[in-house]
N, C-alpha and C positions, 0 to 999 in steps of 0.2 A: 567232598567233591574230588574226582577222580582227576589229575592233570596228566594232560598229554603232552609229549613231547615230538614235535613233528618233524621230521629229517628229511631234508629236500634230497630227492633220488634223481639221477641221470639215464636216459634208456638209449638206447642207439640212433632210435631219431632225432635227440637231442645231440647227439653227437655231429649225423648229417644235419642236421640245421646249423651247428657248431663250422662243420668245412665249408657249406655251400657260403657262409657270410662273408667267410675270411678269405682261403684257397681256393674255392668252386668260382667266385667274384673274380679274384687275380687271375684266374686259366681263362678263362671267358674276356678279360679285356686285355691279356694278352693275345688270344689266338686272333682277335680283332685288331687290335691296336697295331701289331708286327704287320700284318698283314698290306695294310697299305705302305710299306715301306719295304714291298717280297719282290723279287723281279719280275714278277706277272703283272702288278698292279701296275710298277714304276716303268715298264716300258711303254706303257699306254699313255701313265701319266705321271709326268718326271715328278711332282709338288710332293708327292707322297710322303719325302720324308717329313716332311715341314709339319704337313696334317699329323703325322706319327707325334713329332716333337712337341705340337701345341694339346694332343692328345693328353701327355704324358705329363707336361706341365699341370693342367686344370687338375688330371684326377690327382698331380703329387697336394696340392694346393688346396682340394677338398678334405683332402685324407690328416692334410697338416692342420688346417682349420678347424677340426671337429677332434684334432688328438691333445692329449696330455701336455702339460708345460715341459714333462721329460722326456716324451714321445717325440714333440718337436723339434727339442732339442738333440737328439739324437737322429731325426731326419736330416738335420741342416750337417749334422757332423757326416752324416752317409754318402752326402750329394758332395760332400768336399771332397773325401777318401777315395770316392766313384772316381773325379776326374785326375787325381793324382794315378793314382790304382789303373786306370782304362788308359792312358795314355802312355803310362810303362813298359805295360803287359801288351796292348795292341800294337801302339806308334814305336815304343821305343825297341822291345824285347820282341816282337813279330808272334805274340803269342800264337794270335788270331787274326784274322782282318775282315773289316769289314766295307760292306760293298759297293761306299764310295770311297774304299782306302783312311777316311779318318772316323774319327768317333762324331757316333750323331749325337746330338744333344740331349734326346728320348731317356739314352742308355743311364746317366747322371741321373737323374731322375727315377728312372724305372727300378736301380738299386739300391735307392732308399724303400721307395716302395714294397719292394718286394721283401727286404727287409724288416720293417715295421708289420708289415701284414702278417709275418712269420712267427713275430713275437706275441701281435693279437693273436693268434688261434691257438699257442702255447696257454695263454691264456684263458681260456674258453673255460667255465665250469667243468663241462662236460668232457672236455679233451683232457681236466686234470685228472679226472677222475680214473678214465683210460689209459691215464698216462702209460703205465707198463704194459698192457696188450699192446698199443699204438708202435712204441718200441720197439718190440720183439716183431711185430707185423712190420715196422720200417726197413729191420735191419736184414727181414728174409728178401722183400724185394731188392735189397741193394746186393746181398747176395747174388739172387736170380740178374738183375739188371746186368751188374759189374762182369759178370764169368760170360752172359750170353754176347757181352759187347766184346768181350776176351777172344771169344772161339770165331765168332760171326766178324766180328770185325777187325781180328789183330790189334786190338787197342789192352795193348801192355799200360800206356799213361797212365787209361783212367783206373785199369783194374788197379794200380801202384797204388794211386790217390783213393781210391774207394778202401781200398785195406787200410790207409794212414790215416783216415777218418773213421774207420770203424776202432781202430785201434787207439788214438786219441780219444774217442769219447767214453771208452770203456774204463776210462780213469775220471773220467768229468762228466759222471751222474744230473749234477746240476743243470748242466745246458746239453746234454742227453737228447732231448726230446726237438729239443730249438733246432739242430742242427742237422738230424737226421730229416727235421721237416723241411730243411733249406735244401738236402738234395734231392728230394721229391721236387721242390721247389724250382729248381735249376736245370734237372730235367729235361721237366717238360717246358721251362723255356729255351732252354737250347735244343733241344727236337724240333720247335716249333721255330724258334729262329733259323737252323739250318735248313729246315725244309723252305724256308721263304725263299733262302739263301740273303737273309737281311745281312750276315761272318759266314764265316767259313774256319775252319779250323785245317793245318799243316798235316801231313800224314802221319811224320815226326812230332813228337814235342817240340817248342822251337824252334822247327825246322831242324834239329844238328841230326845231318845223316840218318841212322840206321838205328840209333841209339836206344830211344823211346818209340816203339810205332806209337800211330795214334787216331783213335775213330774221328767222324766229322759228325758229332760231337764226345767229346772223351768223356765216359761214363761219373768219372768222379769231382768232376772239373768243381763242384760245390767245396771242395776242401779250402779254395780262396778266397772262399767267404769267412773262414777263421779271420783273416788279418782285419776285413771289412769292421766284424764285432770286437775284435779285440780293439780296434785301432778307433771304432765309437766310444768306447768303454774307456777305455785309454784318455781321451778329448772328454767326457762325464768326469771325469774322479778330479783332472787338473781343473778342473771350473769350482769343482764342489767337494776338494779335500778332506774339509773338515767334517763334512756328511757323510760321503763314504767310510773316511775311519770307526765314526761312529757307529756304522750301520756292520760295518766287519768285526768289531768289539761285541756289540748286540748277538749277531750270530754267534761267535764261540762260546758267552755267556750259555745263548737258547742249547748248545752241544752237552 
């Protein structure tokens, strides 16, 4: 008898069925979810942010319910980082502001989220499979993105930050693909947050002078999500030392 060997194959619509679960889901309850907290809605009707913030709680709370024991774990460590990280960079350092001047509650939330959904679609069969087209397609948009916010908008910041992440990850293969998807990711929620005017972002970096111009939103602004995953990863390894060493011994063995 003759055995066959059969090899599960990937085709492009497995790929959009692969974004629409993960990233097509995140854009769609972002472009809804900001939007009751956009100055159009909130001048009608002040409650906005609240609905935004109980929004953002349930889906953080589904998404945690239905994930991994590590998945969760690393959500709770996201939502901590968020509010250290968001009140540095907004309240303390005038990164950004937003527009009732403090951080709304949503935003803690919303960057674990966006985080964990970023790591699910890395994940994806089918995005593994693409993984190097997806890449080389990421890195042309960020390209095209970063120069056209350069010439169009005087935003030296983000083009700065979009070269420091293309440049960083050209050394870090590994998380390559994770992170190229977070500035997709980042994006279009800061287009779609500006456009609400839910922040605002300084003309300058900073604010200092003349120094850094800077678009409203800065093309590259996703490179601050480095500290986010370092700094979950970071919070993982001290809980479960003795696993992680293991598992970093395993890999150089599998080399």
């Amino acid at each position: 008898m003759t055995e066959y060997k059969f090899i599960k194959t990937y085709n492009s619509n497995d790929l959009f069925r692969s974004f629409y679960k993960t990233l097509g889901r995140l854009f769609i309850f972002i472009i809804i979810g900001l939007s009751v907290d956009s100055v159009l809605v909130t001048s009608k009707f002040t409650q906005g942010q609240w609905i935004a913030n109980g929004a953002m709680i349930l889906m953080f709370l589904r998404i945690f319910n239905n994930a991994t024991k590590r998945s969760k774990e690393l959500m709770i460590y996201a939502v901590l980082i968020a509010i250290v990280g968001e009140n540095l960079l907004s309240i303390g350092l005038e990164m950004y502001t937003y527009r009732l001047k403090s951080v709304p509650i949503y935003v803690f939330f919303g960057h674990a989220i966006i985080y964990i959904v970023a790591i699910y679609f890395t994940r994806k069969p089918a995005v593994k499979k693409y993984r190097s087209i997806l890449e080389k397609a990421l890195i042309v948009f960020i390209a095209i993105y970063a120069t056209a916010f350069l010439i169009f908008a005087h935003d030296v910041f983000g083009f700065v930050l979009s070269i420091l992440t293309v440049w960083i990850l050209s050394y870090r293969p590994r998380e390559r693909l994770f992170y190229l998807t977070m500035y997709l990711v980042v994006v279009v929620l800061e287009i779609i947050g500006t456009s609400y005017k839910c922040w605002y972002w300084p003309d300058t970096a900073f604010g200092l002078g003349s120094f850094l111009k800077s678009a409203n939103p800065p093309s590259g602004i996703s490179f601050f999500y480095f500290s986010l995953d370092l700094g979950c990863l970071w919070l993982y390894k001290q809980r479960h030392l003795l696993a992680w060493k293991r598992m970093k011994q395993l890999r150089i063995i599998q080399k």
